[in-house]
C-alpha positions as CSV (number, residue, x, y, z in Angstrom):
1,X,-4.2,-42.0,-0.4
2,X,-2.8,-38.8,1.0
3,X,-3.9,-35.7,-1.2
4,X,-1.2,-34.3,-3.3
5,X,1.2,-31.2,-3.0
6,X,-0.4,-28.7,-5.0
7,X,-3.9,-29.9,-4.8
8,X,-6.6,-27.9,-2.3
9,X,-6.9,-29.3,1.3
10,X,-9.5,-31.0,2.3
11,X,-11.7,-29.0,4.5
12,X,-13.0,-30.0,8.0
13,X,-14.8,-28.7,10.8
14,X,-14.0,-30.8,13.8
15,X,-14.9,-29.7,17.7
16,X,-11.7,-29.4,19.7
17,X,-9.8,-28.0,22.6
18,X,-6.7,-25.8,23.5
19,X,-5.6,-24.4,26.3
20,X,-6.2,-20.8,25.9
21,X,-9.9,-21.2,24.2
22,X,-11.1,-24.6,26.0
23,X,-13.6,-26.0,24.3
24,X,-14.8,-25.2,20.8
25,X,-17.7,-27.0,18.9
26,X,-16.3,-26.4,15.6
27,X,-13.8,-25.4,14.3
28,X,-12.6,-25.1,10.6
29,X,-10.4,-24.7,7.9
30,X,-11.9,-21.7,6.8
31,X,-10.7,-20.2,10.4
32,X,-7.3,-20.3,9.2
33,X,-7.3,-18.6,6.2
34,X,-5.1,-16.1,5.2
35,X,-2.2,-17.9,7.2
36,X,-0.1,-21.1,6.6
37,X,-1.4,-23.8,8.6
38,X,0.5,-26.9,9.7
39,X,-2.3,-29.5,9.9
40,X,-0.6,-32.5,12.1
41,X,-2.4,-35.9,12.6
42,X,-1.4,-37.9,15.3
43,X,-2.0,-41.2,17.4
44,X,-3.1,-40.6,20.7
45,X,-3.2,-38.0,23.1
46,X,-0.5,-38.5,26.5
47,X,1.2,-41.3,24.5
48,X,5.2,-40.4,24.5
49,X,5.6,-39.9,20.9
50,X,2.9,-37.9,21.1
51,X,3.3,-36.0,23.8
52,X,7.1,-35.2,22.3
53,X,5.6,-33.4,19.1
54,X,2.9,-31.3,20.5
55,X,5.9,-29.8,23.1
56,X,8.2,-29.4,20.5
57,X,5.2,-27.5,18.0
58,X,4.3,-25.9,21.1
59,X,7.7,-24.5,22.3
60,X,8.3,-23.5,18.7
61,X,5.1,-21.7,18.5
62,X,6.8,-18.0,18.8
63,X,8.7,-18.9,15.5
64,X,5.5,-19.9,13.6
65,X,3.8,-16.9,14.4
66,X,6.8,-15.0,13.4
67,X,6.1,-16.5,9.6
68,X,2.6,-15.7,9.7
69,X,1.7,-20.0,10.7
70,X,-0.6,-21.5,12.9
71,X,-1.0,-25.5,13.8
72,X,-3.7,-28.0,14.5
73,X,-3.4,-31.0,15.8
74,X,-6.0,-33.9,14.8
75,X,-6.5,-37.4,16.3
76,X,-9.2,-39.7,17.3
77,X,-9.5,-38.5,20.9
78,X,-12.4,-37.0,22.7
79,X,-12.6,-33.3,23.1
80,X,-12.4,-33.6,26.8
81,X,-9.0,-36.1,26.2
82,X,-7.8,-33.0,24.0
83,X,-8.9,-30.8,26.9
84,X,-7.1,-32.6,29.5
85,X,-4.2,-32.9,27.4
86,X,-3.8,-29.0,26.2
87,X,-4.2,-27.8,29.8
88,X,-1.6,-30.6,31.4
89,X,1.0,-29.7,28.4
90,X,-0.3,-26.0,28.4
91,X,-0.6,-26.1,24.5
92,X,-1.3,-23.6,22.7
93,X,-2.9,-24.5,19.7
94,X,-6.1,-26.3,18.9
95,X,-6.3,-30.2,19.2
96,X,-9.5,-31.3,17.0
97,X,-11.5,-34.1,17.7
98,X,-12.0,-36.8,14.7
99,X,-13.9,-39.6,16.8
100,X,-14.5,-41.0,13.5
101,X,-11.6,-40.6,11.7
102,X,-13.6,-38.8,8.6
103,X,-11.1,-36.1,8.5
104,X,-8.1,-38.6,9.3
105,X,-9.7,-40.2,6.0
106,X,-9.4,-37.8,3.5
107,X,-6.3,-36.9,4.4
108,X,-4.8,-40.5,4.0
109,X,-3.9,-40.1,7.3
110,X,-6.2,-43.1,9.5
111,X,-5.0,-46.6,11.0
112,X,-8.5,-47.9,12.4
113,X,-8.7,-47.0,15.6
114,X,-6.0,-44.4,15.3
115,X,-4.6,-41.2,12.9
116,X,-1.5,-42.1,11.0
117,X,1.3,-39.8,12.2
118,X,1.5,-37.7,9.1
119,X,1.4,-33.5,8.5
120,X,0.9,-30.7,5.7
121,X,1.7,-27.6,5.5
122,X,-0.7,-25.5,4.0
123,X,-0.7,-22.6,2.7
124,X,-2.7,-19.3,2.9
125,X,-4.8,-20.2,0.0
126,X,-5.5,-23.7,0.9
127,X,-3.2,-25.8,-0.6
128,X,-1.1,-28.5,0.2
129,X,2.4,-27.1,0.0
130,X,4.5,-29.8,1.3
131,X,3.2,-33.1,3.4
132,X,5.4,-35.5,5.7
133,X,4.3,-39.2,5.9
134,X,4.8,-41.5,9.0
135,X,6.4,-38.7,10.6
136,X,9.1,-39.3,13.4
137,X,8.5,-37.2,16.3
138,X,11.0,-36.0,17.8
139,X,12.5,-33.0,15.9
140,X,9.7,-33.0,13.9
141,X,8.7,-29.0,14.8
142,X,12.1,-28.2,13.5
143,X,11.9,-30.1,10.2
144,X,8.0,-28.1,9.4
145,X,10.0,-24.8,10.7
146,X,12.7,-25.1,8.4
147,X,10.8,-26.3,5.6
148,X,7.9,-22.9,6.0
149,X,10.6,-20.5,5.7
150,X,12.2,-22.0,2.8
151,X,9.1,-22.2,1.0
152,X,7.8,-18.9,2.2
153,X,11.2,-17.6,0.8
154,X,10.9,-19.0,-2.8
């Protein structure tokens, strides 16, 4: 089951990689506090659907900052996959490493041996402000965009 809107996230701290910080041993949710966070679980790293949605989070990444958001990216891949794949795609946000899909897990978000393709937008406090299941990838960044301003607006 995926938590509920409204309810607190579930925290993590989960080692992980981006192109601007490398490698990091842990990082949390507690890092993000005091900014919305879209937490985005995905399959596998240099897959096509994959590679699709962390461009399109990454090219809108100017527009997130703008309304105070950051994004994290979670799947089953290795920190050194998540390394490799950050510095080919030049991403610049944090992929975290959930070898064992714990994190996938209490987010209702794991397909043994892969992360289901679901995200939540969190908010500054911690909680789950508006979730997408079984995303689609492809103008996925637009659709979390769209949807932070709206709710940042009400």
């Amino acid at each position: 089951k995926t938590p509920k809107v409204g309810e607190q996230s579930p925290p993590f701290i989960l080692p992980g990689s981006n192109n601007t910080d490398k490698i990091k041993e842990n990082w949390s949710l507690n890092d993000f506090r005091g900014t919305w966070l879209i937490v985005y679980f995905y399959p596998r790293d240099f897959t096509n659907g994959c590679t699709i949605e962390a461009r399109n989070f990454n090219k809108l990444l100017p527009y997130f900052a703008e309304n105070n958001a950051k994004i994290v990216g979670i799947s089953a891949d290795t920190v050194l996959d998540h390394n490799s794949f950050c510095t080919s795609e030049e991403l610049d946000f944090p992929l975290l490493s959930d070898i064992s899909g714990d994190t996938s897990k209490r987010y209702g978000s794991w397909e043994k041996p892969f992360s289901a393709r679901n995200t939540f937008l969190i908010d500054p406090s911690g909680v789950i402000r508006y979730k997408w299941i079984s995303v689609r990838p492809y103008k996925h960044g637009n659709e979390v965009l769209s949807t932070l301003i709206t709710l940042q607006k009400s």
